[in-house]
ChimeraX commands (.cxc) that place a marker at each C-alpha (Angstrom):
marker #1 position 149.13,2.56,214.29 radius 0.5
marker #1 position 146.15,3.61,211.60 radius 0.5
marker #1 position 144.72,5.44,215.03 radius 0.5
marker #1 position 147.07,6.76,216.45 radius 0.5
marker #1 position 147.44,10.67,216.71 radius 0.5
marker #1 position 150.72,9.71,214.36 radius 0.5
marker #1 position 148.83,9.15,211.54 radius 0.5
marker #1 position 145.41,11.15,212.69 radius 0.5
marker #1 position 147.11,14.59,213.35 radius 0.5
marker #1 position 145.54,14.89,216.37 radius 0.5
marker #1 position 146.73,17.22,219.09 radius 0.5
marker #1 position 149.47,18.36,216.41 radius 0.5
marker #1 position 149.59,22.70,215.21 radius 0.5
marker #1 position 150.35,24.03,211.99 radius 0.5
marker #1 position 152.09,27.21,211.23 radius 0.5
marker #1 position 149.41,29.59,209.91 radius 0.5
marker #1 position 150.24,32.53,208.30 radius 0.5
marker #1 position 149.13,34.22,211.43 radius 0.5
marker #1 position 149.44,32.83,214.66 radius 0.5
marker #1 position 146.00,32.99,215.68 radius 0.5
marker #1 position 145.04,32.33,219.39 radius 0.5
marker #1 position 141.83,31.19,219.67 radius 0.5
marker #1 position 142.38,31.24,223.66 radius 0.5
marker #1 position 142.95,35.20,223.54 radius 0.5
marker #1 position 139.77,35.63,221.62 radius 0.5
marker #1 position 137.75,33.00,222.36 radius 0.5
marker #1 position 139.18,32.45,226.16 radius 0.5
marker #1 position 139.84,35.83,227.08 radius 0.5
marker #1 position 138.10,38.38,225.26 radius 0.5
marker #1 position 134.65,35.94,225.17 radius 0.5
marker #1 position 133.97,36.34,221.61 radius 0.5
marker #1 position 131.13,33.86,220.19 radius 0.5
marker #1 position 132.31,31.16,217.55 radius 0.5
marker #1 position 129.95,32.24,215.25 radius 0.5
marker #1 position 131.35,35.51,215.33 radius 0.5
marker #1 position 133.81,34.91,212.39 radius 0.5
marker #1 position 132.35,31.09,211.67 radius 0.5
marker #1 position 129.23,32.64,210.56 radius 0.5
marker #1 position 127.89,30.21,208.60 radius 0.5
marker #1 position 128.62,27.36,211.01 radius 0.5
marker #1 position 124.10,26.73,211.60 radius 0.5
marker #1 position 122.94,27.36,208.16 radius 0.5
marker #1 position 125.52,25.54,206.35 radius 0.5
marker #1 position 127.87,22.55,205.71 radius 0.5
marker #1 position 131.11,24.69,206.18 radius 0.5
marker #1 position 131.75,27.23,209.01 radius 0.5
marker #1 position 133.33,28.96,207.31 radius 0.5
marker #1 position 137.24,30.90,207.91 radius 0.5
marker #1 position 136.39,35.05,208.49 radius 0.5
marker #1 position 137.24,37.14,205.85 radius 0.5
marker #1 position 140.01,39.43,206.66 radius 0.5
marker #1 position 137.22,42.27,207.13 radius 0.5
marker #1 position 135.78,40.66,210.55 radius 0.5
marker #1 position 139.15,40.90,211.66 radius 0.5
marker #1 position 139.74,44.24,210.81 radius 0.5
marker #1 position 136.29,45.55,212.63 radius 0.5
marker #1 position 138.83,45.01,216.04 radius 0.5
marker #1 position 142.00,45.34,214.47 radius 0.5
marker #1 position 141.63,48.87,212.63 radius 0.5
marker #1 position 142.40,50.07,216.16 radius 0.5
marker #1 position 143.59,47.49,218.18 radius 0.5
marker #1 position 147.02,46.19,217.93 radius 0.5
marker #1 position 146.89,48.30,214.68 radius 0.5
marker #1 position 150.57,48.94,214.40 radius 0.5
marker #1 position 152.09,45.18,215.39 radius 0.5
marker #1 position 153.93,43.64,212.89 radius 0.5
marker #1 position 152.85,39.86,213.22 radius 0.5
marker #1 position 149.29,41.41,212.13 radius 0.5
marker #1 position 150.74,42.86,208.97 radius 0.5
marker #1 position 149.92,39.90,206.61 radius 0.5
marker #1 position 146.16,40.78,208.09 radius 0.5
marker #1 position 146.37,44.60,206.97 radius 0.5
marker #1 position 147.92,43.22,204.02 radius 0.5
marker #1 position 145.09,40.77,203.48 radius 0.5
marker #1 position 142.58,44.02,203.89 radius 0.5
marker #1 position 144.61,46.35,201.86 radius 0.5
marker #1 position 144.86,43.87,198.41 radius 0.5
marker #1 position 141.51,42.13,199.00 radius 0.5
marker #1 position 143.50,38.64,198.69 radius 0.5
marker #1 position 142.29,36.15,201.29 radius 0.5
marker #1 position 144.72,34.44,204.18 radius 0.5
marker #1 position 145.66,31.15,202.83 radius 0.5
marker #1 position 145.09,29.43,206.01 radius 0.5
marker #1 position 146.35,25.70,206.91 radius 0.5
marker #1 position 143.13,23.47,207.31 radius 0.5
marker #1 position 143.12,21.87,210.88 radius 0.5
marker #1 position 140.03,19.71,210.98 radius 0.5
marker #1 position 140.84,17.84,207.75 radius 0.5
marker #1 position 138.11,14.95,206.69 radius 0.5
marker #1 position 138.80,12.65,204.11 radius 0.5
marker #1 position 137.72,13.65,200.61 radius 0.5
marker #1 position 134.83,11.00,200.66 radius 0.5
marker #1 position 132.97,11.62,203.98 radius 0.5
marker #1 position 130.93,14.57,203.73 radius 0.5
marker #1 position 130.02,16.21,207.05 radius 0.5
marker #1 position 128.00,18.74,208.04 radius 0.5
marker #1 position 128.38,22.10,210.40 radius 0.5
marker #1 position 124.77,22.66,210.43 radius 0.5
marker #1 position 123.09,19.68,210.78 radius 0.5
marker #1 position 125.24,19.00,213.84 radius 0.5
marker #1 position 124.37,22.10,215.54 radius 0.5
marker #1 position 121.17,22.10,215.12 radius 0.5
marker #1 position 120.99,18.66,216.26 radius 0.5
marker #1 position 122.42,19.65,220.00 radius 0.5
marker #1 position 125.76,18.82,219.07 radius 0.5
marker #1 position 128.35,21.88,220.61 radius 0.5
marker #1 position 131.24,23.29,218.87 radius 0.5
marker #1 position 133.87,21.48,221.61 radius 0.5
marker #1 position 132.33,18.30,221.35 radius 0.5
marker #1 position 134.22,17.67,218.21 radius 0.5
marker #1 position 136.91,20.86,218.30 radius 0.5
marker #1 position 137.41,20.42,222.12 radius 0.5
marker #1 position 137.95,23.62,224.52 radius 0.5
marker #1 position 139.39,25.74,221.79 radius 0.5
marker #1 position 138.92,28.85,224.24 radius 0.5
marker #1 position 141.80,26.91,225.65 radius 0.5
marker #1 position 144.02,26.99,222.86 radius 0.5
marker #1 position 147.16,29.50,221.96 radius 0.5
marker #1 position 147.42,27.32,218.93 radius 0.5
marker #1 position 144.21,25.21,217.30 radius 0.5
marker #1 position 145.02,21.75,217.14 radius 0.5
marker #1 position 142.46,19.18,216.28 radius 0.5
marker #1 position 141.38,17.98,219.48 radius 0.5
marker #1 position 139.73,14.60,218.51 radius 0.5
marker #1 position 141.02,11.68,216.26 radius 0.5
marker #1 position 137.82,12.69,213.59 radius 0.5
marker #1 position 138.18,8.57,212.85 radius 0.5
marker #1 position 135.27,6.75,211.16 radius 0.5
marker #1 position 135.33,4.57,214.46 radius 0.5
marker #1 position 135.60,8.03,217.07 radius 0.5
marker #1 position 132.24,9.40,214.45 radius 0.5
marker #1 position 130.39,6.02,214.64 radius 0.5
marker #1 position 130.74,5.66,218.68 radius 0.5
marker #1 position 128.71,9.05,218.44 radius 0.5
marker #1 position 125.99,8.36,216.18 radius 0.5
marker #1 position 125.82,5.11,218.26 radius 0.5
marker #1 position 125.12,6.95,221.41 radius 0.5
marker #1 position 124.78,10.54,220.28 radius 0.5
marker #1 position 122.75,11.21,223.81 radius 0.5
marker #1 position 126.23,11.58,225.35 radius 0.5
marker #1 position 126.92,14.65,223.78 radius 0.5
marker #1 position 123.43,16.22,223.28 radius 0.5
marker #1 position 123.28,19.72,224.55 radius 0.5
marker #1 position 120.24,21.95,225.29 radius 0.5
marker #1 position 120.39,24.34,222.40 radius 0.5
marker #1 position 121.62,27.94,224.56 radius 0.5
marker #1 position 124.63,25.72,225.50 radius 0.5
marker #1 position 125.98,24.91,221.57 radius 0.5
marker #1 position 128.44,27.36,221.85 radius 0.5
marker #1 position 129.47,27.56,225.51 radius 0.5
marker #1 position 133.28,26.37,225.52 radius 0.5
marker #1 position 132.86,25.45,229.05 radius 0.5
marker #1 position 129.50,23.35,229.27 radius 0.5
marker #1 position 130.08,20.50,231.15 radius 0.5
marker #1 position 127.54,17.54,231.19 radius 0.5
marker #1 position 125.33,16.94,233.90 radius 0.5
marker #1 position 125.46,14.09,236.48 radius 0.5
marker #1 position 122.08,12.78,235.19 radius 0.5
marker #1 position 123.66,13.31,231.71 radius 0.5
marker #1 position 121.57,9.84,230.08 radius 0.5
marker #1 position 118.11,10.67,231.10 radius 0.5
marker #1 position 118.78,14.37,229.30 radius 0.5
marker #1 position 120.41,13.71,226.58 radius 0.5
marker #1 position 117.47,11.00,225.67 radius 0.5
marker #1 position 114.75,13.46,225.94 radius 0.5
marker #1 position 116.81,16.09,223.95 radius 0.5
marker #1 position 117.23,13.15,221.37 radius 0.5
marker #1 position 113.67,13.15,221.07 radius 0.5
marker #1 position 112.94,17.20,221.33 radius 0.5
marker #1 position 115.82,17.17,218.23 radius 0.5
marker #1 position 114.02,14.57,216.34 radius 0.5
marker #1 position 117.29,12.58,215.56 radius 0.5
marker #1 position 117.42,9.94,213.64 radius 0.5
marker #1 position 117.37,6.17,214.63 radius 0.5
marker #1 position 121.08,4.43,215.03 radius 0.5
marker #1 position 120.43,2.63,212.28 radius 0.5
marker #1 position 120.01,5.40,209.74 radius 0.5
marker #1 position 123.11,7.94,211.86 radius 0.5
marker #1 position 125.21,4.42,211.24 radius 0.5
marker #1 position 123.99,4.05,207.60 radius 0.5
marker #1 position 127.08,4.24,205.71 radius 0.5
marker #1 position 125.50,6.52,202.97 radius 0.5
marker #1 position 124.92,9.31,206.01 radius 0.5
marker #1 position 128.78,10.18,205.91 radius 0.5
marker #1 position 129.67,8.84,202.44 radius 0.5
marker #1 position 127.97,10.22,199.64 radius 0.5
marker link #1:1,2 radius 0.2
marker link #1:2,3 radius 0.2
marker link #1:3,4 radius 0.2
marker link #1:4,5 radius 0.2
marker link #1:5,6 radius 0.2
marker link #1:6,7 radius 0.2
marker link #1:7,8 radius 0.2
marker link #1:8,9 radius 0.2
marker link #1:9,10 radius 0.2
marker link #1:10,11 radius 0.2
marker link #1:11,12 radius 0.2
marker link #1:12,13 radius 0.2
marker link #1:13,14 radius 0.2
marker link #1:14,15 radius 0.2
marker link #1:15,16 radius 0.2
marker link #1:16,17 radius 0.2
marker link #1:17,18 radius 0.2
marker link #1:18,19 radius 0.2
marker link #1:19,20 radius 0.2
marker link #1:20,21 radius 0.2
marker link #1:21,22 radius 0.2
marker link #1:22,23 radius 0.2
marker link #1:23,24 radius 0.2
marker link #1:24,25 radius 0.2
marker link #1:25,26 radius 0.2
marker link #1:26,27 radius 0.2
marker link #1:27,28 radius 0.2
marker link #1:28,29 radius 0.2
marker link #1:29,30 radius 0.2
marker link #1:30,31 radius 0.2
marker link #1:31,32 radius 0.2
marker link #1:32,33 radius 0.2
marker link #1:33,34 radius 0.2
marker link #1:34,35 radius 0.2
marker link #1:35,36 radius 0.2
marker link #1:36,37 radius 0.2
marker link #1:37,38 radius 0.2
marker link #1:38,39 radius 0.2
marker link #1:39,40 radius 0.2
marker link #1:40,41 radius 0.2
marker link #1:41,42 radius 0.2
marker link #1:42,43 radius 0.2
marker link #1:43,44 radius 0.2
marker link #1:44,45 radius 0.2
marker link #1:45,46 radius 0.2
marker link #1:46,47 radius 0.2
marker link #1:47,48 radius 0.2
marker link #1:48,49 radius 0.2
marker link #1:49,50 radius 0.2
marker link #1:50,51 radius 0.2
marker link #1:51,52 radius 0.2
marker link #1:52,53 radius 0.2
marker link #1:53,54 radius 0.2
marker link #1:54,55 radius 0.2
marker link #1:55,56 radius 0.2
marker link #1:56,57 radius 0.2
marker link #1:57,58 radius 0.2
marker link #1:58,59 radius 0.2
marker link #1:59,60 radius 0.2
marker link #1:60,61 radius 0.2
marker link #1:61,62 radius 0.2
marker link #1:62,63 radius 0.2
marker link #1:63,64 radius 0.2
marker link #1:64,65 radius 0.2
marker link #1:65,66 radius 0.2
marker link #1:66,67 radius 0.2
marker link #1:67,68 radius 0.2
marker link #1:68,69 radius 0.2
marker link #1:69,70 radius 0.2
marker link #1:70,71 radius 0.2
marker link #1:71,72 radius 0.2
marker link #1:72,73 radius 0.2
marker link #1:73,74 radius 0.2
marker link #1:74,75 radius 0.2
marker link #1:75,76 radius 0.2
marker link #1:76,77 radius 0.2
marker link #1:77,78 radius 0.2
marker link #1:78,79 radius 0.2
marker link #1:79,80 radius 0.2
marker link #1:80,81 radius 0.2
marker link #1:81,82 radius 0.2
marker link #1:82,83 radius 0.2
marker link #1:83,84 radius 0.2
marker link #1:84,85 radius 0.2
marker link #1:85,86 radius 0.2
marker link #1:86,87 radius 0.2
marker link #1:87,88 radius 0.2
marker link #1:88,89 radius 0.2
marker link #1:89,90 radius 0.2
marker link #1:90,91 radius 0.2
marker link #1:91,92 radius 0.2
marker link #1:92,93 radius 0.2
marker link #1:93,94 radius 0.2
marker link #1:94,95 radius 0.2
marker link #1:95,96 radius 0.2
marker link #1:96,97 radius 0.2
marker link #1:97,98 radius 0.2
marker link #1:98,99 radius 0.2
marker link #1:99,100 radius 0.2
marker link #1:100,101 radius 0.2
marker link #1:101,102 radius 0.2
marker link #1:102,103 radius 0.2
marker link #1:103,104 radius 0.2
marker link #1:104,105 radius 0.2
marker link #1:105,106 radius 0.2
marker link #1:106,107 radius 0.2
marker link #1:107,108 radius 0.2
marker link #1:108,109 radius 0.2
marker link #1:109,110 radius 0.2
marker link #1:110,111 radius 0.2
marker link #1:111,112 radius 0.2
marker link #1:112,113 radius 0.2
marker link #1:113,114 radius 0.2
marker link #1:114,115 radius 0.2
marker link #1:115,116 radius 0.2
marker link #1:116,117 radius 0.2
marker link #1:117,118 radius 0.2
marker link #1:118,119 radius 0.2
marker link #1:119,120 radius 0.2
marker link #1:120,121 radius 0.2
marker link #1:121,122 radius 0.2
marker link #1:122,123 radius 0.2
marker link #1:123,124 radius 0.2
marker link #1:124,125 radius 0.2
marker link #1:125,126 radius 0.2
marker link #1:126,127 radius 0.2
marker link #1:127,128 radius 0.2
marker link #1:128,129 radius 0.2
marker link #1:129,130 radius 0.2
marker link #1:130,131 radius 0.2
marker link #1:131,132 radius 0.2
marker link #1:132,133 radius 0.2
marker link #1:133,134 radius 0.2
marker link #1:134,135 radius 0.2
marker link #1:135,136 radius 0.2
marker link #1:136,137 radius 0.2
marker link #1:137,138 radius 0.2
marker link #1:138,139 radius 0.2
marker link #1:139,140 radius 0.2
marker link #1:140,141 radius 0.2
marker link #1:141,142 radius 0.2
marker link #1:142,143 radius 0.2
marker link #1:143,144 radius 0.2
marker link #1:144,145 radius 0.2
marker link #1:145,146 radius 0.2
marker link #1:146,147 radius 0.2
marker link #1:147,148 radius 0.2
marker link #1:148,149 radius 0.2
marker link #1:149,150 radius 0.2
marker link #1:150,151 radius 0.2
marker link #1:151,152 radius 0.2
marker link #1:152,153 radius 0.2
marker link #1:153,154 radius 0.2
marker link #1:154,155 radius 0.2
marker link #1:155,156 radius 0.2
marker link #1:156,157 radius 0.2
marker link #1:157,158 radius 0.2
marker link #1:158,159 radius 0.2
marker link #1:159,160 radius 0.2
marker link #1:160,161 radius 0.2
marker link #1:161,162 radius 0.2
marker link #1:162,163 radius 0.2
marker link #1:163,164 radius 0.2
marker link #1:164,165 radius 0.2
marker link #1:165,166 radius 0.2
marker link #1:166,167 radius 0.2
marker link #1:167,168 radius 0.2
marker link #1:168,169 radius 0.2
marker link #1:169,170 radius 0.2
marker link #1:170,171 radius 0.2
marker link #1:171,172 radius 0.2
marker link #1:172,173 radius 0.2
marker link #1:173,174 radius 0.2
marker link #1:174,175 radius 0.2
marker link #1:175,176 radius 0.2
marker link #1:176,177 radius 0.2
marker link #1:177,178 radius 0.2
marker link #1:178,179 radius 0.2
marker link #1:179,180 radius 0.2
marker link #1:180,181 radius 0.2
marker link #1:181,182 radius 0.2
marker link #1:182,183 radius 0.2
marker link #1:183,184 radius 0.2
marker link #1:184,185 radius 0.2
marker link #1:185,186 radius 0.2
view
C-alpha cells in the first residue's frame, strides 16, 4: 500500500490556478525546459517562471482569453502564481536539479514525457526504493549530454556498454557513495 500511486500521488493532477499544458508548449510549440526552468543546471531548484516569461508570448498571443487572466493579473500586480507543487519530496531528502543534469540524467527520466502531458502529473513514484534502483544502476538512464532535454530520447539497443562509458566521461560516483544514505538525507 506505502507504494502504491494511492499514497505516492503518482499519475494524479492538481488544479493549478492555470491550467497549464505542458504538451501545447512543450509538445507542440517545441519550447526547451529550460526556457522557463531556468535554473534547472546551475541549481538545486528549477525553478517555476515568473509570470514575465510568460508574458514575452502572451502580450500578444491569446492576449484577450479569459482562462489567462489570473496570468495578466499576475503581470499587472507583480504577485506571483501560487502554483500547486507536483514533484513533492519529503522534507528530509534533499535533491538536486543540477547535479542530476549535469550528471547525464534527462529531464523525463524522472518527470517522464511531459511534452505529452495536457495536465503535469508526476510520472514516477519519486520512492526512496524507485531513487536507490537508480543510483544502483544509474548507467540505465545516462544520456549523452545534447540529449538532457530531448522529451523524446529513447535509449539505444546497446544501452549498457554506453551508459558505462558515459558513467565514466561524467565522473559519477561509486554505488556505494550514490547509496550512502547521507547523499539524499542531509
Amino acid at each position: 500500500m506505502a507504494r502504491s500511486p494511492y499514497i505516492t500521488n503518482q499519475r494524479v493532477t492538481r488544479d493549478q490556478p492555470v491550467q497549464f499544458s505542458h504538451k501545447h508548449h512543450v509538445g507542440d510549440d517545441g519550447i526547451d525546459c529550460r526556457y522557463c526552468h531556468t535554473s534547472v543546471e546551475t541549481s538545486a531548484y528549477a525553478g517555476i517562471p515568473p509570470t514575465k516569461t510568460c508574458m514575452n508570448c502572451h502580450s500578444v498571443l491569446f492576449n484577450n482569453v479569459g482562462y489567462l487572466e489570473p496570468v495578466r493579473e499576475s503581470y499587472r500586480t507583480e504577485q506571483s502564481i501560487q502554483w500547486v507543487k507536483v514533484h513533492r519530496l519529503a522534507d528530509y531528502v534533499y535533491f538536486n536539479h543540477s547535479i542530476h543534469i549535469n550528471k547525464g540524467i534527462g529531464c523525463s527520466s524522472c518527470h517522464g514525457a511531459v511534452n505529452e502531458m495536457p495536465l503535469i502529473f508526476q510520472a514516477s513514484p519519486l520512492t526512496m526504493q524507485w531513487c536507490l534502483d537508480c543510483h544502483r544502476n544509474p548507467q540505465e538512464n545516462l544520456r549523452p549530454k545534447e540529449e538532457i532535454f530531448n522529451m523524446n530520447w529513447k535509449a539505444p539497443a546497446n544501452q549498457e556498454e554506453v551508459g558505462k562509458k558515459l558513467a565514466a566521461d561524467y565522473k559519477l560516483r561509486s554505488t556505494n557513495e550514490l547509496t550512502s544514505c547521507s547523499t539524499c538525507h542531509r
